[in-house]
DOMIRO-454830 format. One record per residue (C-alpha): residue in three letters; residue number from 0; x negated, y negated, z negated. Coordinates in Angstrom, 3 decimals, m for minus. Last residue first. Example, Ala and Ser with C-alpha at 12.3 -4.5 7.8 and 13.67 -1.06 7.14 Angstrom:
REM residues 2
(site "SER", 1, (m13.670, 1.060, m7.140))
(site "ALA", 0, (m12.300, 4.500, m7.800))
//
This chain:
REM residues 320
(site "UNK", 319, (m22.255, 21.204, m4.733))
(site "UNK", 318, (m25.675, 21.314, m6.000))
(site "UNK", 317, (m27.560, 17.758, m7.035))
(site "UNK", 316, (m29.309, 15.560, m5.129))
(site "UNK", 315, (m29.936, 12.177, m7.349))
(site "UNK", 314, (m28.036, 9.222, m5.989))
(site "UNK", 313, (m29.224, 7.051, m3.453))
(site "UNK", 312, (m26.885, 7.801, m0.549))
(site "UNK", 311, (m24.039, 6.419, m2.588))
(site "UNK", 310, (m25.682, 3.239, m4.096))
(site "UNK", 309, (m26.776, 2.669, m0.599))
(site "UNK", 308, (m23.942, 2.646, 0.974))
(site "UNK", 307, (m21.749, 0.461, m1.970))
(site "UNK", 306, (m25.084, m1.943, m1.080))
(site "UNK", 305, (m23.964, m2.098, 2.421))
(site "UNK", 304, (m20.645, m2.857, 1.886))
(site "UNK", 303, (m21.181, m5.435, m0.405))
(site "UNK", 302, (m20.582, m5.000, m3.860))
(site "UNK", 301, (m19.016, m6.863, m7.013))
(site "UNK", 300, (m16.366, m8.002, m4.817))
(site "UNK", 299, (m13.663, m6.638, m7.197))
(site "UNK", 298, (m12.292, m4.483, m4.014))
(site "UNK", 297, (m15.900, m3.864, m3.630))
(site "UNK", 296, (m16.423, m2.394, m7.062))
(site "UNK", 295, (m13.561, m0.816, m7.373))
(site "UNK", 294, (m14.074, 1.240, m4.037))
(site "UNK", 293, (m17.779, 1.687, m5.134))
(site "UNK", 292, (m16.469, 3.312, m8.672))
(site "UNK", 291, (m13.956, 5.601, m6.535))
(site "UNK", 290, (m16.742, 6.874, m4.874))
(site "UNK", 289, (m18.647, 7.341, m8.179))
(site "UNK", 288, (m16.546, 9.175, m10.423))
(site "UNK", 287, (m18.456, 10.793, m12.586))
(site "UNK", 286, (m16.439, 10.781, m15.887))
(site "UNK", 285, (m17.929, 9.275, m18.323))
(site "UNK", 284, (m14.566, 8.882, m20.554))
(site "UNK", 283, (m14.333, 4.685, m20.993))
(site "UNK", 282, (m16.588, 4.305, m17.795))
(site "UNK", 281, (m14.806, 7.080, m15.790))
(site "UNK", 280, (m11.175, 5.272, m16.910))
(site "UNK", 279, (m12.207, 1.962, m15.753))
(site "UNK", 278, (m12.976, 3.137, m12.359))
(site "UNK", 277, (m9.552, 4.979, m12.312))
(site "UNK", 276, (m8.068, 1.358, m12.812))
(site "UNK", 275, (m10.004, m0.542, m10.657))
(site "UNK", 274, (m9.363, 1.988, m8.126))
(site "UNK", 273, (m5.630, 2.345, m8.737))
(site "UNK", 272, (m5.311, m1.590, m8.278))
(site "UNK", 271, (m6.910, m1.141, m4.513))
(site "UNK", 270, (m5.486, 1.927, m3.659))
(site "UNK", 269, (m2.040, 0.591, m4.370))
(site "UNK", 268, (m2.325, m1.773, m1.259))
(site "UNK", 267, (0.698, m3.613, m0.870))
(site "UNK", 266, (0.692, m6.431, 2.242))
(site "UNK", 265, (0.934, m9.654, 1.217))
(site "UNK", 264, (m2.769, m10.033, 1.709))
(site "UNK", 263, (m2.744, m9.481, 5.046))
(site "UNK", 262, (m6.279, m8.174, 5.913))
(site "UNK", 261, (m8.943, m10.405, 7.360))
(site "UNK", 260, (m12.034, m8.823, 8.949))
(site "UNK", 259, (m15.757, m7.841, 7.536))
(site "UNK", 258, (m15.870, m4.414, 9.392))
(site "UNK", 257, (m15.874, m2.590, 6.142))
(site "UNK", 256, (m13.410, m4.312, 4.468))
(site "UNK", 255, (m11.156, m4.192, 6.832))
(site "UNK", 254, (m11.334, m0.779, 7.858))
(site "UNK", 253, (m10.646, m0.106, 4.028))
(site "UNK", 252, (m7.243, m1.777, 4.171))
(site "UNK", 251, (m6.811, m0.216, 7.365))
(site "UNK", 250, (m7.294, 3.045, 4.967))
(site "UNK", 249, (m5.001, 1.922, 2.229))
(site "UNK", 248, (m2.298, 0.524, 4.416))
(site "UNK", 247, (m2.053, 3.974, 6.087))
(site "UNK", 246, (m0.506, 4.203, 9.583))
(site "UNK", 245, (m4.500, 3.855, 10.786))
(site "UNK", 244, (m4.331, 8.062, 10.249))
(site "UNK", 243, (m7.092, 9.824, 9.025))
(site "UNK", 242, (m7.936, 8.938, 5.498))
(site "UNK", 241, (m3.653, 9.054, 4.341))
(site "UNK", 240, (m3.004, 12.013, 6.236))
(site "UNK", 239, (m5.753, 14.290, 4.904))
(site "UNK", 238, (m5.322, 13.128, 1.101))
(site "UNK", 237, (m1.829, 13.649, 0.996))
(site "UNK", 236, (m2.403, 17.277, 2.098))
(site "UNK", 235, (m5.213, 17.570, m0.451))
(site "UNK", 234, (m3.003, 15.995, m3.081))
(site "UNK", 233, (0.523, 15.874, m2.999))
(site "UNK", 232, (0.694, 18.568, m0.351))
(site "UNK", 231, (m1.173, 21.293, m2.383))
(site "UNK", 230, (m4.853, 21.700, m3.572))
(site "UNK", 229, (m4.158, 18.941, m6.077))
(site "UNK", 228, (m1.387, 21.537, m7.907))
(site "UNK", 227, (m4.210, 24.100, m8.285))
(site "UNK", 226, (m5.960, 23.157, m11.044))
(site "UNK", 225, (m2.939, 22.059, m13.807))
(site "UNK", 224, (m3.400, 18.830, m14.865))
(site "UNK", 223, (m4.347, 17.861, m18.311))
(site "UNK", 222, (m6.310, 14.501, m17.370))
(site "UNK", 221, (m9.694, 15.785, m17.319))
(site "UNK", 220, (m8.871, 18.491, m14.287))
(site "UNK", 219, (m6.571, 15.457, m12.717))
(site "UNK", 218, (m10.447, 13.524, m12.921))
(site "UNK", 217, (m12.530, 16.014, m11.791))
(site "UNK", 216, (m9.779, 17.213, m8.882))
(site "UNK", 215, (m9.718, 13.313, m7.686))
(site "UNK", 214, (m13.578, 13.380, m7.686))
(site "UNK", 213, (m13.633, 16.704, m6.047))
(site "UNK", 212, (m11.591, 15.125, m3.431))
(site "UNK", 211, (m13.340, 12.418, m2.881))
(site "UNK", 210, (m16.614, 14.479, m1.866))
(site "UNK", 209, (m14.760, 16.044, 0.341))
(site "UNK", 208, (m12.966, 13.293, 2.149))
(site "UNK", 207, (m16.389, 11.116, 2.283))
(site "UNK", 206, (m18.110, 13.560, 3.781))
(site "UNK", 205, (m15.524, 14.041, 6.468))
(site "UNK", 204, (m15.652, 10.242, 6.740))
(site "UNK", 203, (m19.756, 10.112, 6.695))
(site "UNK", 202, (m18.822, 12.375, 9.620))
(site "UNK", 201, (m16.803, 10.836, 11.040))
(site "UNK", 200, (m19.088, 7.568, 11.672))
(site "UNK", 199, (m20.729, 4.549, 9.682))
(site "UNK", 198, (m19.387, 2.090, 12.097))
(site "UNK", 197, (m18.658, m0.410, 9.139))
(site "UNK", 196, (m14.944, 0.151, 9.859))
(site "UNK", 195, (m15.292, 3.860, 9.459))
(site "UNK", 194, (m16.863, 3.536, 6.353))
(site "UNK", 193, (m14.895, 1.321, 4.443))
(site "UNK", 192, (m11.687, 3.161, 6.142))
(site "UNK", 191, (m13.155, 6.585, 4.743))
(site "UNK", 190, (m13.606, 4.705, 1.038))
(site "UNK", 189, (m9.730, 3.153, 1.238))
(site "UNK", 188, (m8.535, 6.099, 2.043))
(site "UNK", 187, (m10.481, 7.484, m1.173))
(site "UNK", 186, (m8.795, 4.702, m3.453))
(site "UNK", 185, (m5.241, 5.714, m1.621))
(site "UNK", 184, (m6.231, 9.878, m2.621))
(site "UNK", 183, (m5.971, 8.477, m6.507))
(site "UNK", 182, (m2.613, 8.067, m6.441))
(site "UNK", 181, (m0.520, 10.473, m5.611))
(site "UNK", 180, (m2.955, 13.371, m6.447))
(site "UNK", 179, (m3.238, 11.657, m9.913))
(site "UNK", 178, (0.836, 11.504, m10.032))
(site "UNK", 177, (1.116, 15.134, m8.827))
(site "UNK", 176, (m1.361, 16.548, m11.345))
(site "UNK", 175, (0.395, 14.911, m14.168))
(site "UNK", 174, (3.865, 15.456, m13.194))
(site "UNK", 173, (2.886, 19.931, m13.064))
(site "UNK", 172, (6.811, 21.674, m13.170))
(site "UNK", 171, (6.344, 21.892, m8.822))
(site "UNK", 170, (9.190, 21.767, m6.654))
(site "UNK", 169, (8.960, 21.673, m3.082))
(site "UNK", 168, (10.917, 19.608, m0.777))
(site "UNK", 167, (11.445, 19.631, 2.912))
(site "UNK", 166, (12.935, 16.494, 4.529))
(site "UNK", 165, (14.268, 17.433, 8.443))
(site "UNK", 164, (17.110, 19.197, 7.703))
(site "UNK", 163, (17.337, 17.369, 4.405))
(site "UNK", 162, (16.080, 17.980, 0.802))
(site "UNK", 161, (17.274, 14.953, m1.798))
(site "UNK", 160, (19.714, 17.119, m2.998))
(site "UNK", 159, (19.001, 20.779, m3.459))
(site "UNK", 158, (15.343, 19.696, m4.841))
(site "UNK", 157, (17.470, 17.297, m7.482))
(site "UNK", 156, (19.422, 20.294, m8.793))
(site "UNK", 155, (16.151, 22.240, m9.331))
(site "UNK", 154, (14.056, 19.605, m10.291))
(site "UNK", 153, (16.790, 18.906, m13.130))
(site "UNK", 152, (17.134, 22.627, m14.136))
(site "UNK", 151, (13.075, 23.062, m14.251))
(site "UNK", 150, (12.981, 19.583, m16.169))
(site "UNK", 149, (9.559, 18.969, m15.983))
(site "UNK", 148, (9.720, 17.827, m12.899))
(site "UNK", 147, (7.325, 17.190, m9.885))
(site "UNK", 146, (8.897, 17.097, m6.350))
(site "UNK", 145, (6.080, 17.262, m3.532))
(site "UNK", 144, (7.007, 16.608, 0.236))
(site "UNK", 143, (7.008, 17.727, 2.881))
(site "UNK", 142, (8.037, 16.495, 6.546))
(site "UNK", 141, (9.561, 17.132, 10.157))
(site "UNK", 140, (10.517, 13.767, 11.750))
(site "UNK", 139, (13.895, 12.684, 10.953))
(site "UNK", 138, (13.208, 8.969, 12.439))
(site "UNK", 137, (13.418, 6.908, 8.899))
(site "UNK", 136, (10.701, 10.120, 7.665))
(site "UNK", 135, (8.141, 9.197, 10.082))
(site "UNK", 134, (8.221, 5.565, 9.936))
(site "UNK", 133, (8.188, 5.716, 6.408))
(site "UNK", 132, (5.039, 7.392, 6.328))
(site "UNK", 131, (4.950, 10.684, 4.117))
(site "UNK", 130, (2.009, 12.910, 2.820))
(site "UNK", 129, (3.143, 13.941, m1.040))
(site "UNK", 128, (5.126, 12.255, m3.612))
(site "UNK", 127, (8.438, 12.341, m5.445))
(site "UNK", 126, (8.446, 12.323, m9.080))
(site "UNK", 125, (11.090, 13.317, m11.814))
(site "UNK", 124, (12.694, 11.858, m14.735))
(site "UNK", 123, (15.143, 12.130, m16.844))
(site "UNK", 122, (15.904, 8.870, m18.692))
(site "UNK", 121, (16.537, 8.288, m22.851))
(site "UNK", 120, (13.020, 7.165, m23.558))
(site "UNK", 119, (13.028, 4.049, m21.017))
(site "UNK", 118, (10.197, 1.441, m21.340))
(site "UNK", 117, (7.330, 4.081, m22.451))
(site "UNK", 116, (9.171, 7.013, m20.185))
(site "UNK", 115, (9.225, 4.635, m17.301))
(site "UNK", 114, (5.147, 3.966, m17.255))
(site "UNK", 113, (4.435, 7.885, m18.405))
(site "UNK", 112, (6.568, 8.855, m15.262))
(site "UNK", 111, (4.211, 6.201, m12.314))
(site "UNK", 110, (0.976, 6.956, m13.833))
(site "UNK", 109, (m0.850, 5.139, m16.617))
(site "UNK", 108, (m4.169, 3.578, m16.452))
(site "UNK", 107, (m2.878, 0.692, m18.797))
(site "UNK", 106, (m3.039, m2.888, m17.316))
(site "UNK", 105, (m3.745, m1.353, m13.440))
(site "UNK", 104, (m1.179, 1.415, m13.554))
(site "UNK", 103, (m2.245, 4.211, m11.988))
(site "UNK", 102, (m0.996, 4.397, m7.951))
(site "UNK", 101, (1.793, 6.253, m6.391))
(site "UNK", 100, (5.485, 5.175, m6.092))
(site "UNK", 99, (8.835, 7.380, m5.518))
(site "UNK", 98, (9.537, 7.921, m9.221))
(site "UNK", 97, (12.789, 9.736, m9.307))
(site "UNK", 96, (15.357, 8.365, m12.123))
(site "UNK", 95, (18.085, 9.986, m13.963))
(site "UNK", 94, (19.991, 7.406, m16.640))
(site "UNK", 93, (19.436, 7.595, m19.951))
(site "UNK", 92, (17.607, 3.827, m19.777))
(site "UNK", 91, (18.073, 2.311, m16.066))
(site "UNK", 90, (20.677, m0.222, m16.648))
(site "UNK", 89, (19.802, m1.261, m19.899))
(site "UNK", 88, (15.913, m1.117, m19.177))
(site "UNK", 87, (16.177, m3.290, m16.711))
(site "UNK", 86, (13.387, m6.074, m17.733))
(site "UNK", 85, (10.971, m3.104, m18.748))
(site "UNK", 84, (11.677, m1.425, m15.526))
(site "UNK", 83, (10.787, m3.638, m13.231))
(site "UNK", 82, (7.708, m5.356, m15.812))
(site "UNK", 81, (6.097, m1.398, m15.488))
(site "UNK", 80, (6.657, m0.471, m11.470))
(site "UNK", 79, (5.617, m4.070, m10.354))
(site "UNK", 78, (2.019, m2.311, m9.847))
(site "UNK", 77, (3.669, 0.772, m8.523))
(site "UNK", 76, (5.552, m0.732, m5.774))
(site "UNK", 75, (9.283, m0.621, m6.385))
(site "UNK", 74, (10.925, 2.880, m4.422))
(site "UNK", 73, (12.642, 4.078, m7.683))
(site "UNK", 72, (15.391, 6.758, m6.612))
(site "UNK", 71, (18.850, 6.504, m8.793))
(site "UNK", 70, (20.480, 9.903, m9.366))
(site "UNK", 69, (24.158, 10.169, m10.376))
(site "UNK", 68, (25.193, 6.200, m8.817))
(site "UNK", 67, (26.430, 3.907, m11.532))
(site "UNK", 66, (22.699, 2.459, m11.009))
(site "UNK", 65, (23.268, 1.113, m7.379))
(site "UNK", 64, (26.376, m1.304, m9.431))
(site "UNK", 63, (24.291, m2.113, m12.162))
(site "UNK", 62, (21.679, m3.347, m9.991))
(site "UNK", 61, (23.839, m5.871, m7.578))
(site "UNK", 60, (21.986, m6.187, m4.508))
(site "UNK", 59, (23.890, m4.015, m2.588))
(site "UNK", 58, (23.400, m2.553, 0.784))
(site "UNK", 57, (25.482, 0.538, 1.805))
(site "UNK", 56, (24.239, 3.676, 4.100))
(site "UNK", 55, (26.972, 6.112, 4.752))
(site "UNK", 54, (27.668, 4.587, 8.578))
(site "UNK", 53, (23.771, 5.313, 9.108))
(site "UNK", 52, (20.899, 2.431, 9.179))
(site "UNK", 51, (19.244, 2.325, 12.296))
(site "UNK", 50, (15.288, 2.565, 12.274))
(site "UNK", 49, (13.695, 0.093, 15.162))
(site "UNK", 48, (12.416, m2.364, 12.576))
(site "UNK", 47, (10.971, m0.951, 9.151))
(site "UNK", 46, (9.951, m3.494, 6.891))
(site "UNK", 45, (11.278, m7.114, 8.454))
(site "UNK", 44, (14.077, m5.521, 10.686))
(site "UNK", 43, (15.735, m3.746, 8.213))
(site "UNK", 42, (18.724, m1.878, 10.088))
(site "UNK", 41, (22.191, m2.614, 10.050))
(site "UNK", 40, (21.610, m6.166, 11.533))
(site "UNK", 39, (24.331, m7.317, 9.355))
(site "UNK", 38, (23.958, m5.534, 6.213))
(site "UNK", 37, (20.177, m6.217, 6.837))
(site "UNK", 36, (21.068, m9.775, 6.830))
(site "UNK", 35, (23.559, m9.543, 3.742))
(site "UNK", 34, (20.848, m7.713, 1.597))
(site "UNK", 33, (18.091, m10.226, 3.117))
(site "UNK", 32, (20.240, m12.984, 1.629))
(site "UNK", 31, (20.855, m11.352, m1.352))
(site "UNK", 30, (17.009, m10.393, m2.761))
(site "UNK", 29, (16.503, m7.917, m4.903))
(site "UNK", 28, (17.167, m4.774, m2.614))
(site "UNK", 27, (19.086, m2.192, m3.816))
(site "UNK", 26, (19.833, 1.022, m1.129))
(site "UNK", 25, (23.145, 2.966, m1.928))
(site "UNK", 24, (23.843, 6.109, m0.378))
(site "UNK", 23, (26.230, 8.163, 0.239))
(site "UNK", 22, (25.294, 12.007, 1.147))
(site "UNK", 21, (23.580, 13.607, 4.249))
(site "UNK", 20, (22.585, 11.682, 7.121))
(site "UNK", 19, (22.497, 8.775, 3.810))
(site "UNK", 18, (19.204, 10.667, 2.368))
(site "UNK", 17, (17.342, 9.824, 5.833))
(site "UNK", 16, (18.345, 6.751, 6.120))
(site "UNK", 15, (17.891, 5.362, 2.437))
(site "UNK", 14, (14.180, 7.671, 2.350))
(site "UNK", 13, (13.293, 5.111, 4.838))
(site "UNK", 12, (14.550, 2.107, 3.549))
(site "UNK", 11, (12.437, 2.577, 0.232))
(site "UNK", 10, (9.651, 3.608, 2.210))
(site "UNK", 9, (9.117, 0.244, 4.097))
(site "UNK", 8, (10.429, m1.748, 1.436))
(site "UNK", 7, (14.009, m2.344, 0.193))
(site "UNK", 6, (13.593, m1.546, m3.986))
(site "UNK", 5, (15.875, 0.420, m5.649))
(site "UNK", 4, (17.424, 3.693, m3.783))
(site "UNK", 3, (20.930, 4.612, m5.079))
(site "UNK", 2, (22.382, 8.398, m4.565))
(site "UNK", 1, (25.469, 10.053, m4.906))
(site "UNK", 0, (25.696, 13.727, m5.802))
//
């Protein structure tokens, strides 16, 4: 099977090398003069220095041309997600395509398969999420991930090719659960690195994780999702990594915030969008979501940090 990876960020390039140990692959990027320089550097020194490209790794630029490929991996941020596939639509539609971005949609809540499936009817579609850093995978070291399908024949086939010595998939028939899990454990990263910034300790972190998880559970529960699937690696286990580790955007995003520094604000923080986004959904639905309501609410700069503290600690005590 021979693959194509759009988009040339950190984890686009990533899952490029590691695929291209074992199959061709094609890695997209939009723009042609960093296609020819990474061509020529053989590695991409702006998102992911210090990660050779293999011999069976090709740069393009030209879309059609990735999208002739048999399975065509969509590594574009999940707030470009919609207008990318909108404006390709005849490249992409009937064509198979795995999600490889997390977040909700911050025009209209949707997750990464309902967003192609509105644009592209014809496609066949699966998801690939779970705890990753680019870094990690580029450099073939050990990791799982989550591969929702509803297809059980397509997840199948698409398990036995995108798993590597070092890449372990597991395939899972629930999309909803592993979208939400995907995306909503970025607006709790964000929460931990709030609070670990602003000095506030581990264990208003540890707090912080559990509490955030039933929040995420609460809202895949209300969602359709299946109860388990946020107890595996594309939620809890995405979850751990992405509030512990300063490799995560989301939670040095949060640091930021909380210790009242600069962040780079061309850097992509999905976290940030899916909070607004979630936040909006609890106040259409009443759901109780009230972590992810202070993470909205100080992305949106409606809060300080220390009110978003107090808001927390003041609710009523209740049974866990």
């Amino acid at each position: 099977m021979n693959l194509a990876v759009l988009g040339a960020g950190a984890f686009g390039t990533a899952l490029a090398i590691c695929l291209s140990k074992s199959t061709p692959v094609a890695l997209w990027c939009r723009n042609p003069d960093q296609t020819r320089q990474m061509d020529l550097d053989r590695e991409n020194a702006a998102r992911l220095p210090g990660c050779p490209f293999p011999d069976d790794l090709f740069l393009t630029n030209a879309l059609d041309k990735a999208c002739a490929a048999d399975a065509v991996l969509l590594a574009v941020p999940m707030q470009q997600l919609r207008p990318f596939v909108q404006l390709n639509k005849d490249a992409l539609n009937g064509k198979t395509l795995v999600a490889c971005c997390k977040g909700m949609d911050l025009e209209t809540g949707l997750g990464p398969l309902d967003v192609i499936a509105q644009a592209l009817p014809d496609a066949k579609t699966a998801l690939l999420t779970g705890p990753s850093f680019a870094h990690d995978i580029a450099i073939a070291l050990p990791t799982g991930l989550t591969l929702a399908c509803r297809d059980d024949d397509l997840g199948r086939a698409l398990q036995l090719e995108l798993s590597t010595p070092t890449l372990r998939l597991y395939r899972m028939h629930d999309t909803i659960g592993a979208s939400l899990g995907g995306a909503l454990k970025n607006v709790i990263a964000i929460a931990c690195g709030t609070a670990m910034g602003a000095g506030l300790g581990e264990s208003a972190r540890a707090a912080l994780m559990t509490r955030g998880f039933a929040e995420m559970q609460r809202l895949a529960r209300a969602r359709g999702a299946e109860p388990k699937t946020l107890s595996g690696l594309c939620g809890f286990g995405d979850l751990v990594l992405t509030c512990t580790s300063a490799q995560s955007r989301n939670y040095r995003f949060g640091v930021s915030i909380g210790s009242g520094t600069g962040f780079d604000p061309a850097t992509t923080i999905e976290g940030a969008a899916t909070a607004c986004a979630a936040a909006q959904v609890a106040l259409q639905t009443g759901l109780d979501l009230p972590i992810t309501s202070c993470v909205a609410a100080l992305v949106e700069k409606r809060l300080d940090v220390s009110e978003a503290i107090r808001s927390l600690l003041s609710r009523s005590l209740k049974e866990e």
